[in-house]
C-alpha positions as CSV (number, residue, x, y, z in Angstrom):
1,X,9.4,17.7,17.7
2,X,10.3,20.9,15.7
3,X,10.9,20.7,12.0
4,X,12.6,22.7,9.7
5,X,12.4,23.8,6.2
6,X,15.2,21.6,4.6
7,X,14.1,18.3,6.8
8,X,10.4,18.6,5.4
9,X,11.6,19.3,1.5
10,X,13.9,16.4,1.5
11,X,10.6,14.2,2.9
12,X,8.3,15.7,-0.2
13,X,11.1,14.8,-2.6
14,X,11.3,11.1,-1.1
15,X,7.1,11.2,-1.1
16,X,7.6,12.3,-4.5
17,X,5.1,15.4,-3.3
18,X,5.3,19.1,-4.7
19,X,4.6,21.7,-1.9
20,X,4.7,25.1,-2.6
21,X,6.4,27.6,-1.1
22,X,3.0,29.2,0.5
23,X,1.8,25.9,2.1
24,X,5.5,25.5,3.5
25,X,4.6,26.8,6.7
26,X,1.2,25.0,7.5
27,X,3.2,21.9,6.2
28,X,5.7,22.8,9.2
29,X,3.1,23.2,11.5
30,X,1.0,20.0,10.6
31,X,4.1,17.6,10.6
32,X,5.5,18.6,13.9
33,X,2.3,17.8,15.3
34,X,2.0,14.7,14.2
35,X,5.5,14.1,15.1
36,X,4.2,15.7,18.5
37,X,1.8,13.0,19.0
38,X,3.6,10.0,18.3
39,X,5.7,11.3,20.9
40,X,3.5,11.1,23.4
41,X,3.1,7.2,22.6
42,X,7.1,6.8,23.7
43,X,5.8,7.3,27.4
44,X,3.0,4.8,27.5
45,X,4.1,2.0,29.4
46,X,4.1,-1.6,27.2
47,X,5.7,-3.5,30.1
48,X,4.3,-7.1,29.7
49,X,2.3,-6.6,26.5
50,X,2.9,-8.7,24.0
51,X,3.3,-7.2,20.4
52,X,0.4,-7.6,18.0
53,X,0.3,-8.5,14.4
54,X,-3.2,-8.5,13.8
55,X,-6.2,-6.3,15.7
56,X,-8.5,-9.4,15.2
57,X,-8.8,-12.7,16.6
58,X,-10.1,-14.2,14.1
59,X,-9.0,-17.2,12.5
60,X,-9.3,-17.7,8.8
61,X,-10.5,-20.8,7.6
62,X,-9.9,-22.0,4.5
63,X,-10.2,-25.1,2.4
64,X,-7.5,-27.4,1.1
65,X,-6.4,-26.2,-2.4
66,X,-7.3,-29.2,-5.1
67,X,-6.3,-28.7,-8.2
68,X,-9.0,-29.4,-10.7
69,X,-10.2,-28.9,-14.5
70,X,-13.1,-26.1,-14.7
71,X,-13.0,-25.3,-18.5
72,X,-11.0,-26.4,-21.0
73,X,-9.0,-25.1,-23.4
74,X,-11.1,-24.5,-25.9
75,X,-13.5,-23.4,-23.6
76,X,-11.8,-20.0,-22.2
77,X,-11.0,-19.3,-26.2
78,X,-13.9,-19.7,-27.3
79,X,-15.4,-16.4,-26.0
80,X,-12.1,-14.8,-26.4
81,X,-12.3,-11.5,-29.1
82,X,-9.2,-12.3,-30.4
83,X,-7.5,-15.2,-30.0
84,X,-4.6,-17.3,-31.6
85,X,-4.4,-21.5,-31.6
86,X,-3.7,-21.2,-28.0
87,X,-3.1,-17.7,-26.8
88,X,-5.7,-14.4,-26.4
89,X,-4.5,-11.8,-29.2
90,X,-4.3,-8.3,-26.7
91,X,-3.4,-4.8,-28.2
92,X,0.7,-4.3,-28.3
93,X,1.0,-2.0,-25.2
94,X,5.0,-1.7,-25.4
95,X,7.3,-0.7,-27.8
């Protein structure tokens, strides 16, 4: 697949990328071959293959979630820098 000059500024301004005007060409050239290639994967034949949604096997196993007391309160303040009755004092980060 060919691309032209318009089609490949209007995908840097949606990626939010700045090519210059010298790299315009190579840009060209790079894109269409990638485009070139997956291409080529519209003539493999998927007859009978299921879709995927993982590359792996693998079965995660993972433990029931149980909700439990680790530290108190007073605990996770007491280490804290800054801290309030019950809240962590942090810098003001927004106007």
């Amino acid at each position: 697949m060919k691309l032209d000059l318009e089609t490949l500024q209007k995908i840097a301004h949606l990626s939010r990328l700045e090519i210059s005007e010298k790299d315009n060409d190579q840009m060209l050239r790079d894109m269409s071959n990638m485009l070139t290639f997956v291409e080529k994967l519209n003539e493999v034949n998927t007859d009978g293959v299921a879709p995927l949604t993982t590359m792996s096997h693998e079965i995660n196993v993972l433990r029931d979630d149980v909700a439990k007391v680790n530290l108190t309160h007073a605990e996770v303040l007491s280490n804290a820098p800054k801290k309030d009755e019950d809240y962590f004092r942090v810098p003001k980060v927004l106007e």
